[in-house]
N, C-alpha and C positions, 0 to 999 in steps of 0.2 A: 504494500500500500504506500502510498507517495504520502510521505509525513509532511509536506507543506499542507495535504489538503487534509490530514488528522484533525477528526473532532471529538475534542479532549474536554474538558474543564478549564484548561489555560485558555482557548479560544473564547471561553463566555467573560466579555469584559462587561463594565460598569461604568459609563462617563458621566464623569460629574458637568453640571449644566454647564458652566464654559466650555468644557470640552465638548462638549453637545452641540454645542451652537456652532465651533468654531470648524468641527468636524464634517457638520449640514447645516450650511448657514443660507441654502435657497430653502430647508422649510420654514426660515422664520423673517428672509428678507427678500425672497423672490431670485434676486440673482447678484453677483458681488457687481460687475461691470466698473468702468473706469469713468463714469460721470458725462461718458456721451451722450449716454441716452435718457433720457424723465421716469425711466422708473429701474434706473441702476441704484445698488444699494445704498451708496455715500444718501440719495436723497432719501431712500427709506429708513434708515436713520434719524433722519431730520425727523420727519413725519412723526416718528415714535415717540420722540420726543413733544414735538410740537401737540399730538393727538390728548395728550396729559393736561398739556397749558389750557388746549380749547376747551376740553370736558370741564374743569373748573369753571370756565366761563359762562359756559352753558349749564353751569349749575346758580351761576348767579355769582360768579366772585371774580373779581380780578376785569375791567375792560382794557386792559393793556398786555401786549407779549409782546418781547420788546428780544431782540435777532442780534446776531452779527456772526458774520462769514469772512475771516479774515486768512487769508490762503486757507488751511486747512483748518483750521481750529475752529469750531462752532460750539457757541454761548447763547443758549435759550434759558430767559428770564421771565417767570409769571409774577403774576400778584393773588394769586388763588389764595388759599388757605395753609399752605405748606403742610408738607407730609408728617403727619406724628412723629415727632423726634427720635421716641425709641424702635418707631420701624423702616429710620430711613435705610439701614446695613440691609433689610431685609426686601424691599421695596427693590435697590440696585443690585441684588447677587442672589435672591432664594424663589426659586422657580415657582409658579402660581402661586405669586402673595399679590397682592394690589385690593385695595377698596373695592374696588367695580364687583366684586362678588355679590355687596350688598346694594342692590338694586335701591334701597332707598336714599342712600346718599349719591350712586351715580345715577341714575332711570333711565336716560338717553342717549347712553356713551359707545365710542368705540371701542376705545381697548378693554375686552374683557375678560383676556386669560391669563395677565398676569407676566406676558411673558418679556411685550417691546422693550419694556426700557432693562431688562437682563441683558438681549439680544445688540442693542449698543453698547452694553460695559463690554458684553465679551469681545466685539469687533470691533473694537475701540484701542489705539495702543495706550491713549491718556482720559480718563473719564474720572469726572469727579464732581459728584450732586451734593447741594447744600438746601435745605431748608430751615428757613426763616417762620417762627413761630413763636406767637406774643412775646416778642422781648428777649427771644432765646433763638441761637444758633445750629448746627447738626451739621457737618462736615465728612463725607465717606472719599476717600481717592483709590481707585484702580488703574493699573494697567495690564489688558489684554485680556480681563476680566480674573488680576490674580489682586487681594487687598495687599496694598500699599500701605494706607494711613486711614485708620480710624479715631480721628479725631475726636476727645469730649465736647461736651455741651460749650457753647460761651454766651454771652450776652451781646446782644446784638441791638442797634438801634433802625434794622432794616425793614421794610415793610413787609407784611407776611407774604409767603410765596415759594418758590421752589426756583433754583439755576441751577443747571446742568452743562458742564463747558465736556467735550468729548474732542479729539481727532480719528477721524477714521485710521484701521492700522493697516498701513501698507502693506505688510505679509501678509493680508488679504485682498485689499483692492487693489494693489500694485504701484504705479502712479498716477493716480487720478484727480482730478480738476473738477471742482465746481463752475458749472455755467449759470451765470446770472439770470442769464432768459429762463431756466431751468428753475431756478431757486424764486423767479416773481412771481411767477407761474402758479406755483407750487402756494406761495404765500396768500396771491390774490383768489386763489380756490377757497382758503379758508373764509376769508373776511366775506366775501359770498353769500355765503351760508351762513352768516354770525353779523348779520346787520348791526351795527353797534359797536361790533369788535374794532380795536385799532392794533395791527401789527408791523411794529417798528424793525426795518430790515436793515442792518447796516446804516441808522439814522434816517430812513424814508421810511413817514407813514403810509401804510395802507390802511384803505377805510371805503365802505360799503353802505349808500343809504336804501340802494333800491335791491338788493338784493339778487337774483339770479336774471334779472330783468339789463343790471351791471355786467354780469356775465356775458351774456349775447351780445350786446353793446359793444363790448371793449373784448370779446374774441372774434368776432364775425366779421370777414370785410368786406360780403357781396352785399348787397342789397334787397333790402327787404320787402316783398312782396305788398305787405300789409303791416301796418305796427302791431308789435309784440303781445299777445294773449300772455296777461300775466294775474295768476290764481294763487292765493294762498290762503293757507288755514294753520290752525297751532303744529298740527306734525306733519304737513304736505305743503309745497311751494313748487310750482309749474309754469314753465314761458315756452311759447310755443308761437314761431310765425314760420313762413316759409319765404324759399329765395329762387334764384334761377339757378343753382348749383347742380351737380348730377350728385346724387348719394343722401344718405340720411345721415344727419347731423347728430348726435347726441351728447349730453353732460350730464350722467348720473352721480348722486349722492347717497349715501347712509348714513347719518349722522354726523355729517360734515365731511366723511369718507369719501372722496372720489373713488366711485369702481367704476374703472374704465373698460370693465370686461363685463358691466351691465348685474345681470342676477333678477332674480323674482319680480324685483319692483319695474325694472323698464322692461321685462315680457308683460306682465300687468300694465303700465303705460300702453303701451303701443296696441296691446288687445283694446283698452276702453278706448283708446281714439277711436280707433277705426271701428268699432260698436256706436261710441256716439255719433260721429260725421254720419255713417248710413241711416241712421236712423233720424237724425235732426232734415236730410234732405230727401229721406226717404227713396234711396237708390241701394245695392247691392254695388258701388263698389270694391274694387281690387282693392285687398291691404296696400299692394307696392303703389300702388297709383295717389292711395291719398297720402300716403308716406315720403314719397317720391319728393325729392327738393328740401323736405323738411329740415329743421334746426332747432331745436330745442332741449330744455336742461327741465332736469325731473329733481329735487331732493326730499327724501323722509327722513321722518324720525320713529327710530322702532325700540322696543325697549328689547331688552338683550339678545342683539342680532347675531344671528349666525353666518360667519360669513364660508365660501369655498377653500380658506389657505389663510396663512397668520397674514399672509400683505395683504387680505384684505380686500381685494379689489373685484370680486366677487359676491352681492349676495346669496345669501343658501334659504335663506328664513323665509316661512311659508306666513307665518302670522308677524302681528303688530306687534304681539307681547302676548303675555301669560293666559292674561285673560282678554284679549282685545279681537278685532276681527282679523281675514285673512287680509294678508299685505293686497291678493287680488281684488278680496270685495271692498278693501280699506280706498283703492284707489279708481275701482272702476265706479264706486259713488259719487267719489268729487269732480271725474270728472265728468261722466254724466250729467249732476249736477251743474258745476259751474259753466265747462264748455257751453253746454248746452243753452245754458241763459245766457252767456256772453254773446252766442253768433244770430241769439232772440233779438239782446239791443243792441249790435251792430251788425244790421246788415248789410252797409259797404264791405267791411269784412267778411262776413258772407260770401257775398257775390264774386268778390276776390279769387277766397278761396276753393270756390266750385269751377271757378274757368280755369284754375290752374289743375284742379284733378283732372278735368276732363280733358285737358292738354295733354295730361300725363297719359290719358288711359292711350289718346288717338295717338303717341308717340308710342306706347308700348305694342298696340294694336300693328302700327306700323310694320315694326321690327320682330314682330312675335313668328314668321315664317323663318325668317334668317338666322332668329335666335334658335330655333331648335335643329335646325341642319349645323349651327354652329358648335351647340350642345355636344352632337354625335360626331362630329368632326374633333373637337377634342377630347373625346372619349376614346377614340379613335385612336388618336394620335398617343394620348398617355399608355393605353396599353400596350401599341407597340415601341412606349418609350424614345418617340423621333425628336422631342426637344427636351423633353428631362429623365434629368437622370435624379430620382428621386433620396432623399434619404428614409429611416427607419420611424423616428421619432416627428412628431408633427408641434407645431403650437398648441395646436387645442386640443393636446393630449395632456394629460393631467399626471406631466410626472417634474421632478425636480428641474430637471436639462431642457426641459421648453423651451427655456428664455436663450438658448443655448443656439435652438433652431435658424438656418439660415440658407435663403436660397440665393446663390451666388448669378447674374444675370449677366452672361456675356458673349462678346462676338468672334466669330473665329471658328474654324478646327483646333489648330494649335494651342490657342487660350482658355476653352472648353474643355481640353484635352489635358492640360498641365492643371486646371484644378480638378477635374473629374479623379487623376492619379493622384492627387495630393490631399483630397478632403477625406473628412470623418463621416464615413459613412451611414451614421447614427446620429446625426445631427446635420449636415452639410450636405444640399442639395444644389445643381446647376441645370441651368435654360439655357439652351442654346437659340442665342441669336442669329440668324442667316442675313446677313450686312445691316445697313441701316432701315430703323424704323423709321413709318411716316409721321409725318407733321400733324399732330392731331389738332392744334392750336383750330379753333372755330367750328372743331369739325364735331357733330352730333355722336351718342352713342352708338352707333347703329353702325358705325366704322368697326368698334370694337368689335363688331361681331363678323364683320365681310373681312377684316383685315386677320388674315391667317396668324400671325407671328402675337397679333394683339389678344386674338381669342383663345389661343391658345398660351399666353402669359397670365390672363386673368381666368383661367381653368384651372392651372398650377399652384395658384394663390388662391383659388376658392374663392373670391370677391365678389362675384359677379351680383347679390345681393348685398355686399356691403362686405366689412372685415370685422364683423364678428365672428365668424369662422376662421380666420386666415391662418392659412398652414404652416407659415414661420415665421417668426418670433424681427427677426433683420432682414429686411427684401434688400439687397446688396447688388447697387449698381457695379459690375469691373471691367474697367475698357481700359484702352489704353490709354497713358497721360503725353496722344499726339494730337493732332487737331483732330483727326478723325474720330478720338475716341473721346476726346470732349464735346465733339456733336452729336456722337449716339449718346451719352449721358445727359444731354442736356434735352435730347428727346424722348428720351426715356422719361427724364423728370414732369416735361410738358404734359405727357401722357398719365401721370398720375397725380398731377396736378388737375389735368381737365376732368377724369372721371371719375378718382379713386383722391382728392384730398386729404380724406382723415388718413388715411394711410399714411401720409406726411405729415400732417398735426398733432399724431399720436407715438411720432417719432419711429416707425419701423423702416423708412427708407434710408439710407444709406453710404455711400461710397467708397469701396475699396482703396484703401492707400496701399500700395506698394514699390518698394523704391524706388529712384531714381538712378543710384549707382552702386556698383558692387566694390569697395576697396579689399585689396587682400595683398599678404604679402605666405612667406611661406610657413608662418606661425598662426595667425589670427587672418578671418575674412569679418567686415564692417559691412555692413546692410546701409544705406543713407537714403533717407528721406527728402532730406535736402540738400541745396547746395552748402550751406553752415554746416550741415552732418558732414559732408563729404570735404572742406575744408578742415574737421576737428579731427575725420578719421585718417586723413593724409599727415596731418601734423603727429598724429599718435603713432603709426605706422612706419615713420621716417621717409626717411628718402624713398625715390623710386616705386612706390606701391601700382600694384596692375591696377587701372582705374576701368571698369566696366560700365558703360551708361545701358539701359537697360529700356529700347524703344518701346516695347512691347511687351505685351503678358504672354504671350508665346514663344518667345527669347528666355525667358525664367524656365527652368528646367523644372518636373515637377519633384526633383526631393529639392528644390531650393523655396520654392511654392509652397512647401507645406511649413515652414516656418513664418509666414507672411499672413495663413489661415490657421493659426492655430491658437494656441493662447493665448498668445502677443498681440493677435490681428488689430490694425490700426483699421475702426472704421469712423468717419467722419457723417456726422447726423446733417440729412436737407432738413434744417431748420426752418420752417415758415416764422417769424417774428412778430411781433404784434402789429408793429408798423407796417407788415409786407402783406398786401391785397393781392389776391390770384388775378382779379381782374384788372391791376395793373400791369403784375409782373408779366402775365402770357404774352400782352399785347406788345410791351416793349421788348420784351425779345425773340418771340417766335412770332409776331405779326409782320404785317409789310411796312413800318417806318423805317425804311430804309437809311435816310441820313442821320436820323438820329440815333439809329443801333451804332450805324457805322462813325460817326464823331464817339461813342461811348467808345467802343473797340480802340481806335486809334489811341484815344487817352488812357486808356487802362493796358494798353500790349504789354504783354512780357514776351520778349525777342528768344526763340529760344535757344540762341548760341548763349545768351547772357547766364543760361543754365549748366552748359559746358567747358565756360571760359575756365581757364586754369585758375 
């Protein structure tokens, strides 16, 4: 018998909760990632913290949470009531302990296993909570989730409350970076939800008077069909208008919780819409038709919610609470209810909103022949595997390495070919491209469906309904960094900007970085990204080093490939910004304003000898 795989007594181990966490840290923070992406750990972290601040607020204490993000070190300060002094040791290092057990001092909170703020001491290399309580101090410091300093009591002249300064610990996340867009983002979801609240980020307040009504306002940049249907009662809050976008918009809540991956309450939403709208106009139609353009944000409040995963993003909870109604019937009343009287006294909005369905149905009607010859065209085509080459694991598979998931999209034999031999075939998937895509800028959905390379890209990704299904975690543009391969990227991005947006607002799209030159000498090879990479690796390498520029992803060999996709992999987030409207940006650069693209190009070129120069 092969004694590596003996099962003895020595194999049955015990880990204590840091080591627990620090061992399987996607089941309590979704995934480690390096801060490129909006729900990489460093920001769940935040969140776990920050979820503590909000619940006091929402219990009636504290309207101030007051931020700072300074490189890596992050200090969140409430004014709650601070934690019982003698269970603050127990609160930051002993596995389900936390108040929220007792439903009457939290009623309406998130965190309620006791586990978040463990799950930052442990992946944390510096962590150290204080609570402030009548006149009296509590001071705990760790690192890596081992005690450091347990500090006694002192007298304090601070206002009650709780601060938590943490640094994420590089032996886990590696070198990662917080992005600001990321981190406002993140802030201005709270204040949202928490009219009244003020959260001080790095000395800027944020603040909320209109509530999820703010939300749409200041995320949305097309244009609104009709002004904003905005409903609320004590545990339910709903805005709802439509736009000329392709796709359905949504922003769900659970207690302040963004789950960006939906749950019970927006399947319930989306059911009572489309039960009210039929029935207020007294037609049968299509869910997708009256859904169709949509943009709206849903938040409840449930008392001890169950959610899919510790991050939460997920709900699972079928009821409101213990004793209350189903989250479905909780929500197909109100909106029955209010909708229903809103589009009684306005019916300009109304009439709005019936010529836009009915646009949608003779648009879907339209395309419903081509869609299904499309349908069986990429069915087609998947089974005999002609553009992907799939991996094991999918997103909306419910296991740790989800977030892991990545379809690699690129052009080429040779480029398809060196990642196909270089990726992990249990997470790492590739689409092959056959040259350039078309120009979808103006062009209806209905391309997507006649354009072979397009219908068969949005089959692979399962979108074609929206991305709540979608089957990996990073849709990962990789072309070459020559002109050519910056214009299939930039029409790839067009393309999912025109039909597939949230796919980009919810950060899944991407872009392969891979270097630009190989330094080696006959001791060490240097990988460079840039030309300062490749100026610092010539310096380090001495004289003389082979300098290799690297045109193409099909020039990389693939065991030098799989270093570039693997743990290390630099991917770069298409970031949509607040400031950035789809209906500007398509126009200006995949329309025909020709002198104006081209005065922009002229002034921004980078020469590409100026890459190569010595």
């Amino acid at each position: 018998m092969n004694a590596a795989a003996a099962y003895t007594e020595d194999t049955i181990r015990t880990l204590d909760w840091r080591e627990h966490i620090r061992k399987r840290p996607g089941m309590y923070i979704g995934k480690l990632g390096d801060g490129s992406s909006p729900d990489d750990g460093i920001y769940v972290l935040i969140k776990e913290v920050l979820d503590n601040a909000v619940d006091e607020y929402m219990m009636g204490f504290g309207k101030i949470i007051e931020i700072t993000v300074n490189d890596n070190l992050v200090t969140i300060r409430d004014f709650g009531r601070g934690i019982p002094l003698g269970k603050v040791m127990d609160v930051a290092s002993r596995m389900n302990t936390g108040a929220k057990y007792d439903s009457k001092v939290f009623k309406k909170s998130v965190g309620l296993n006791g586990v978040g703020i463990k799950a930052v001491n442990a992946l944390s290399s510096h962590f150290e909570i204080q609570s402030f309580r009548e006149g009296l101090m509590k001071s705990v410091r760790f690192g890596e989730g081992n005690l450091l300093d347990d500090m006694p009591e002192q007298k304090s002249n601070q206002k009650n409350g709780t601060l938590v300064t943490f640094i994420p610990d590089e032996q886990m996340f590696g070198k990662f970076r917080f992005i600001d867009d990321y981190l406002e983002s993140l802030i201005r979801n709270y204040v949202y939800l928490n009219s009244g609240l003020t959260i001080r980020l790095n000395g800027t307040d944020h603040y909320s008077k209109n509530g999820l009504l703010d939300l749409l306002n200041e995320n949305i940049e097309t244009e609104y069909l009709y002004p904003v249907i905005h409903l609320k009662n004590t545990d339910i809050e709903i805005a709802i208008t439509h736009g000329n976008q392709y796709g359905e918009t949504y922003f769900s809540f659970v207690n302040g919780q963004n789950t960006i991956q939906g749950g019970t309450h927006l399947v319930a939403f989306k059911e009572a819409l489309v039960r009210t709208i039929r029935e207020f106009y007294k037609k049968e139609f299509e869910p997708s038709d009256i859904r169709a353009s949509i943009i709206s944000a849903i938040s409840v409040k449930v008392e001890e919610p169950v959610f899919e995963s510790q991050t939460k993003t997920k709900l699972g909870s079928k009821d409101m609470g213990p004793e209350g109604p189903t989250v479905r019937n909780f929500i197909g009343d109100f909106v029955k209810k209010q909708l229903d009287n809103y589009l009684h006294k306005h019916p300009g909005t109304a009439d709005i909103l019936l010529k836009k369905i009915v646009e949608s149905e003779k648009e879907r009607k339209a395309i419903s022949g081509i869609q299904k010859i499309a349908r069986e065209r990429a069915r087609k085509a998947n089974l005999h595997n002609r553009k992907l080459r799939d991996c094991k694991l999918h997103y909306n598979d419910e296991d740790e390495k989800r977030f892991e998931t990545t379809l690699f999209i690129t052009e080429g034999d040779s480029a398809s070919g060196s990642i196909t031999k270089s990726r992990d075939v249990n997470t790492q998937a590739v689409f092959s491209l056959k040259g350039k895509p078309l120009n979808t800028f103006g062009l209806t959905k209905k391309i997507v469906y006649e354009n072979e390379e397009f219908n068969l890209l949005q089959a692979a990704l399962n979108i074609e309904d929206g991305i709540e299904n979608l089957r990996y975690h990073n849709v990962v543009i990789a072309t070459d960094a020559d002109v050519d391969g910056m214009h299939i990227r930039l029409l790839l991005i067009t393309f999912f900007l025109q039909f597939f947006p949230d796919l980009v607002r919810n950060g899944h799209l991407c872009i392969l970085q891979t270097p630009l030159f190989r330094v080696r000498n006959k001791k060490e090879t240097i990988y460079c990204y840039s030309d300062e990479e490749r100026v610092k690796a010539i310096s380090k390498l001495g004289p003389n080093p082979e300098i290799t520029r690297f045109k193409g992803l099909g020039e990389i060999s693939p065991e030098e490939f799989r270093y570039f996709i693997g743990k290390d992999m630099r991917l770069e987030p298409v970031r949509l910004k607040k400031d950035d409207a789809v209906s500007k940006l398509l126009p200006f650069y995949m329309g025909k304003n020709t002198p104006e693209r081209q005065e922009f190009i002229i002034e921004n070129l980078k020469v590409e000898e100026d890459l190569v120069e010595a």
